[in-house]
C-alpha positions as CSV (number, residue, x, y, z in Angstrom):
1,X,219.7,117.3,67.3
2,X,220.6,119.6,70.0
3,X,224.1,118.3,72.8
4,X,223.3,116.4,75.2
5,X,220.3,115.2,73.6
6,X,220.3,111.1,73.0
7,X,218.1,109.9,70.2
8,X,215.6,107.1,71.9
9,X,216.9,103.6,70.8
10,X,213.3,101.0,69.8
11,X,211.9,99.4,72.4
12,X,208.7,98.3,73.5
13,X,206.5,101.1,72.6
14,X,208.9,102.9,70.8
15,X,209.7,103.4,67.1
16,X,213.0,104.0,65.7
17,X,213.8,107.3,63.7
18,X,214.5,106.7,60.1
19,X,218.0,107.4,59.5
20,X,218.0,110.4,57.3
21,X,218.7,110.0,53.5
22,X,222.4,110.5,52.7
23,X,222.4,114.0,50.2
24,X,223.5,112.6,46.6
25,X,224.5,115.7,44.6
26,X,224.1,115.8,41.1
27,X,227.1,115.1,38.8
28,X,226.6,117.6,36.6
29,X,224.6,121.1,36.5
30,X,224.2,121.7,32.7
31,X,223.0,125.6,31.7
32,X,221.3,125.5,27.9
33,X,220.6,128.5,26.1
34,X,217.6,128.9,23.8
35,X,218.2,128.1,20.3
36,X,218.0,131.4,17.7
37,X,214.6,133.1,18.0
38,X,213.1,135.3,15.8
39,X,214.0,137.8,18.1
40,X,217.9,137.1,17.4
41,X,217.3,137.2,13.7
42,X,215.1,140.9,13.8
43,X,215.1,142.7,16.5
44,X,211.7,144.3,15.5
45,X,209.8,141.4,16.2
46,X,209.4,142.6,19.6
47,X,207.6,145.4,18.7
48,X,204.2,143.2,17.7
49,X,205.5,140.1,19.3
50,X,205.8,139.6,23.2
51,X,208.8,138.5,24.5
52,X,207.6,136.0,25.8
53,X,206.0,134.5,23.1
54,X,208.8,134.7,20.3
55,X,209.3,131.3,18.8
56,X,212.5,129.7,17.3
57,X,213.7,129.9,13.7
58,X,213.8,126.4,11.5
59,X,217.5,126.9,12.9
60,X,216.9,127.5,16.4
61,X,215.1,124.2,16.1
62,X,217.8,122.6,14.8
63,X,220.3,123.6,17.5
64,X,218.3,121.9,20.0
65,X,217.8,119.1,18.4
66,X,221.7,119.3,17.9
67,X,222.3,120.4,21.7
68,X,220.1,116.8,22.8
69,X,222.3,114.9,20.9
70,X,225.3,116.5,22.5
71,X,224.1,116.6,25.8
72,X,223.5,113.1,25.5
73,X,226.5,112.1,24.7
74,X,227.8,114.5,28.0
75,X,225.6,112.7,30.6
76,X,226.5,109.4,29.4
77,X,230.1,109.9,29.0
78,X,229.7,109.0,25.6
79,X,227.8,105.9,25.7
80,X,230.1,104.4,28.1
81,X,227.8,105.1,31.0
82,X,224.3,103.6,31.3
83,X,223.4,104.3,35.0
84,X,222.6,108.1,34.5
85,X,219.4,110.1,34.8
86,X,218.1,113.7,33.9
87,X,215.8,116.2,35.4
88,X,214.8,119.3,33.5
89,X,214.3,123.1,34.0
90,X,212.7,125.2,31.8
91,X,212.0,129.0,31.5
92,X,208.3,129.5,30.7
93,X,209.1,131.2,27.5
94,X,207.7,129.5,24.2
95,X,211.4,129.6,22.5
96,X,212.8,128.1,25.7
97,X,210.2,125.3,26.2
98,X,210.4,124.3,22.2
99,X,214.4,124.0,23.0
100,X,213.6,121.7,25.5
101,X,211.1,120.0,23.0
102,X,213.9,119.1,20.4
103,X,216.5,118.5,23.4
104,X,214.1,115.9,24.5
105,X,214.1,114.2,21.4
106,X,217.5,112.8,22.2
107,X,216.9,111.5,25.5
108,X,215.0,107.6,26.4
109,X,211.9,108.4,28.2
110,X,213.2,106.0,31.2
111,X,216.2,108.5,31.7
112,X,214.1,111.4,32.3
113,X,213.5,111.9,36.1
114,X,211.5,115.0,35.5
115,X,210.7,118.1,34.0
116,X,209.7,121.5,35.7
117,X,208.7,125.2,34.5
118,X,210.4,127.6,36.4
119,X,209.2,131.4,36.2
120,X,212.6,132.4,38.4
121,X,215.0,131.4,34.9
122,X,212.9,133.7,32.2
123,X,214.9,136.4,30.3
124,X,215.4,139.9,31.8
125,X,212.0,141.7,31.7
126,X,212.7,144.9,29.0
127,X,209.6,146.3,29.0
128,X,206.6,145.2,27.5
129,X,206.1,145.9,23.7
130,X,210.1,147.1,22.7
131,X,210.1,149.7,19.9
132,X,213.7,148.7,18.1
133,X,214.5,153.0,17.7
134,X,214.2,153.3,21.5
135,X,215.5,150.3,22.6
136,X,218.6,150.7,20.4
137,X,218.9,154.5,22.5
138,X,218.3,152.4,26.1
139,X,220.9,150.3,25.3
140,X,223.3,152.6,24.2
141,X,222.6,154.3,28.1
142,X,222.7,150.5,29.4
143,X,226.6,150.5,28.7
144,X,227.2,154.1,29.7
145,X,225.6,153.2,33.2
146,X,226.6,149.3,33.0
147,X,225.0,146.6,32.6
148,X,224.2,145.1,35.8
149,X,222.6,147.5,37.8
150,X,220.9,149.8,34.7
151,X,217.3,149.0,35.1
152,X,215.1,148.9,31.8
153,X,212.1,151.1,31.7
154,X,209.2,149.2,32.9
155,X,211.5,146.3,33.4
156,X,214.5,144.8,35.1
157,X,217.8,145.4,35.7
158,X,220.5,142.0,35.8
159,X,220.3,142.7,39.9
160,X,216.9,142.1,39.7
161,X,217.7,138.7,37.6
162,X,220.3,137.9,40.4
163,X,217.9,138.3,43.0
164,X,215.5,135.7,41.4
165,X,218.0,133.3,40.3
166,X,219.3,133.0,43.4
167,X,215.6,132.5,45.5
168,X,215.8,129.8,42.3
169,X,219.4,128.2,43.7
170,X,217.6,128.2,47.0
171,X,214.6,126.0,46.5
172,X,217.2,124.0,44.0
173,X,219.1,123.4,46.9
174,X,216.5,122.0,49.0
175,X,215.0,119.5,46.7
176,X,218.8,118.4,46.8
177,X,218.6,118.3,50.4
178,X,215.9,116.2,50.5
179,X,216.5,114.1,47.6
180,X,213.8,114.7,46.3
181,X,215.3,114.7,42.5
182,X,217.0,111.2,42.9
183,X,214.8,107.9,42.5
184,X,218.0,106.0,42.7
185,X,221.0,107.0,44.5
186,X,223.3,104.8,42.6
187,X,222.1,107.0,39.3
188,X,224.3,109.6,38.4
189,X,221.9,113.1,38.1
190,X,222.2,115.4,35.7
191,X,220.3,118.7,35.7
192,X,219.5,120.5,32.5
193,X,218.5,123.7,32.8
194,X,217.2,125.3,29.9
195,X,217.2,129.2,30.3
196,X,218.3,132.2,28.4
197,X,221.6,134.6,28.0
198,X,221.2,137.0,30.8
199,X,220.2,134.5,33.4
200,X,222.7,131.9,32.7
201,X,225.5,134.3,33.5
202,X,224.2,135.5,37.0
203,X,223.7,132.0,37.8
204,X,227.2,131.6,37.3
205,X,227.7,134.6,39.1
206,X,225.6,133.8,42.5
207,X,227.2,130.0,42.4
208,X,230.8,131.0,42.2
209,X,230.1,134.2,44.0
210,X,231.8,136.3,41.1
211,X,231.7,140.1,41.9
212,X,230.0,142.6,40.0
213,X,233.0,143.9,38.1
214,X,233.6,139.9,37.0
215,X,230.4,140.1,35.6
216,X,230.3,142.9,33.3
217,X,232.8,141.2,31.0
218,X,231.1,137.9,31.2
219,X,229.6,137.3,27.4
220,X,226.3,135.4,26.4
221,X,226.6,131.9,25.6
222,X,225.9,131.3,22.1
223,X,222.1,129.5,20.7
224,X,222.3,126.1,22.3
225,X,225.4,126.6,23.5
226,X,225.7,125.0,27.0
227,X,228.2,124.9,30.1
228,X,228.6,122.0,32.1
229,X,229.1,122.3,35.7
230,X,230.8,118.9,36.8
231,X,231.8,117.4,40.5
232,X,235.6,117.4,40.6
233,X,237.3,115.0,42.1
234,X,236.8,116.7,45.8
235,X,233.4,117.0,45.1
236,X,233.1,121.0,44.0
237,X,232.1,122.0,41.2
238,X,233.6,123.3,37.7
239,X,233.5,124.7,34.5
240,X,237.1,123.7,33.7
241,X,236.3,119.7,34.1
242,X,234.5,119.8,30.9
243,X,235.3,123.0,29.1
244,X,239.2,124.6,28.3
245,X,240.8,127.5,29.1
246,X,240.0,128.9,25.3
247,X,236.6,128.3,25.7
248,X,236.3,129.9,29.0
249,X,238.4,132.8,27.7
250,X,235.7,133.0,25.3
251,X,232.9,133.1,27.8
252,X,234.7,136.4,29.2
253,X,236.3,134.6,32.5
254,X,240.0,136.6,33.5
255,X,243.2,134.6,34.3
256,X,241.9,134.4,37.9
257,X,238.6,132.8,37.1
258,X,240.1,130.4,34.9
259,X,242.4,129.7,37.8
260,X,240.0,129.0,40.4
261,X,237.7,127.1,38.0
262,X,240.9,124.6,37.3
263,X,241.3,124.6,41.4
264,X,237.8,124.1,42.2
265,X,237.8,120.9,39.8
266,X,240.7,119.2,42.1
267,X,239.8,121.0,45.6
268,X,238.0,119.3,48.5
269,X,234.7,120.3,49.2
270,X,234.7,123.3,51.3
271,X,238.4,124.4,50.7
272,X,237.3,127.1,49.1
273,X,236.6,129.3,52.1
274,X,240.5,128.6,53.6
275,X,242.0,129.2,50.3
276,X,241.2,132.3,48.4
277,X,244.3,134.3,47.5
278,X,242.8,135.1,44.2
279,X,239.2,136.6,46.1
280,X,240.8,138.3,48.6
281,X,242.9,140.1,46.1
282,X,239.6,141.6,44.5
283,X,238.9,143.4,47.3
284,X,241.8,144.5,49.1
285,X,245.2,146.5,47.8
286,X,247.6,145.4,51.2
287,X,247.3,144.2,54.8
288,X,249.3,145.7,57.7
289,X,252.3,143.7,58.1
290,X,251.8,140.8,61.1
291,X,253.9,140.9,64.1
292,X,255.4,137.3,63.9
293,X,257.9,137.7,66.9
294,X,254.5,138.7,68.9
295,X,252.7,135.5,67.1
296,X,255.3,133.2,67.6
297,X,256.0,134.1,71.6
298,X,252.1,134.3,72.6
299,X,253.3,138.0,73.8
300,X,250.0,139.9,72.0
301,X,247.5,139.2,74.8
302,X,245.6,141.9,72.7
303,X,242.9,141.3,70.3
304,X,244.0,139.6,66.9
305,X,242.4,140.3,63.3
306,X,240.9,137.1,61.9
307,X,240.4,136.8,57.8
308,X,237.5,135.0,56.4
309,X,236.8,134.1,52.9
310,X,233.7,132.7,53.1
């Protein structure tokens, strides 16, 4: 409400304004890769399959069912918790929604919030029909030209991903707004989102505003591997609650990654845009020395630089 405006109190002929809804944010953010498809097994099966359509291998389906039980055990802190609740996200693709169907298997109907397909979280577009001779040439260029902004023939380039994933954290971000994923606020949400390689890692990327360069030696999660995003203790959140250095070292985070993910899962919500040594450092080599005898006396009537991180 705009200053100086006073919100009518009730009163004859008046009706009180609801108080809004009090934003509960989920406790965890849980990103699922597929489990192996035929494509991971032969890469020639996209030359008669489309990508979209490639199913999981009797493995792949026994990774998810695997990944339920141990995302189970995640959301309910290993049994110890009982008020906890899950909404899903899928990719539309047929090996992602049979993950989901084994993950699924693992979970008590009563604990599922939800489920939604959502077209923004599909793999990177590579074409239509892939022939594995010119594809193995494409991506041979891919790393010459690197791999975020090299754009597939007749497909997409991981920019392109970015810019879908992130109208995706957009609209995510509203239904948090609004509550709308939350039937009971004392529940503790969890959202599983059940996605592939590519698009898993630039949803890292947009969240903890990683730069380009980060992101080129980020790797792909393994088949029905996961990464859990948990609230810290300050309420940001963090790959390093849940998961160790090693296994972020694995994923292809630096030192200074790692770093901030261990800050983030202590820091105070919002901290992050005062304290940023680690960011700023990415993009600039010095600053001009300050003047603190000027600072100090209030002498510099002239115009001062002011540094944001956010």
């Amino acid at each position: 409400m705009p200053d100086g405006v006073r919100e009518p109190s009730s009163g004859p002929g008046l009706v009180a304004s609801p108080s809004p809804k009090r934003r509960v944010l989920p406790k965890r953010i849980i990103l699922v890769r597929h489990g192996e498809s035929a494509g991971n097994v032969d890469g020639s099966a996209y030359s008669t399959t489309p990508d979209n359509k490639i199913p999981l291998t009797p493995l792949g389906i026994d990774q998810a069912k695997l990944a339920g039980s141990q995302i189970c055990r995640v959301v309910s802190d290993e049994g110890a918790s009982s008020d906890w609740k899950v909404y899903f996200y899928v990719s539309p693709y047929v090996r992602t929604r049979s993950t989901l169907r084994e993950i699924g298997r693992a979970f008590p109907k009563n604990k599922v919030i939800g489920v939604r397909e959502e077209c923004r979280v599909r793999e990177q577009d590579f074409g239509n029909f892939q022939v594995a001779e010119r594809m193995k040439v494409i991506k041979e260029t891919r790393e010459r030209f690197g791999r975020f902004f090299y754009r597939f023939p007749e497909g997409e380039s991981a920019a392109d991903v970015f810019d879908r994933v992130s109208s995706f954290l957009e609209s995510l971000w509203r239904d948090i707004d609004m509550n709308r994923l939350h039937r009971n606020p004392s529940d503790a949400l969890n959202l599983v989102i059940i996605s592939h390689g590519l698009a898993i890692r630039v949803f890292l990327m947009k969240w903890f505003k990683w730069t380009v360069e980060q992101f080129e030696h980020l790797n792909n999660i393994g088949n029905c591997e996961f990464q859990v995003m948990q609230l810290g203790m300050g309420g940001e959140y963090s790959l390093a609650v849940h998961h160790t250095d090693e296994k972020m070292q694995e994923w292809g985070l630096s030192a200074e990654m790692i770093a901030e993910q261990r800050w983030r899962a202590s820091a105070n919500r919002g901290d992050w845009n005062e304290n940023c040594p680690w960011y700023l450092d990415t993009f600039f080599d010095q600053f001009a020395e300050s003047d603190s005898d000027q600072e100090e006396d209030g002498s510099d009537d002239g115009e001062k630089m002011l540094i944001s991180c956010s």
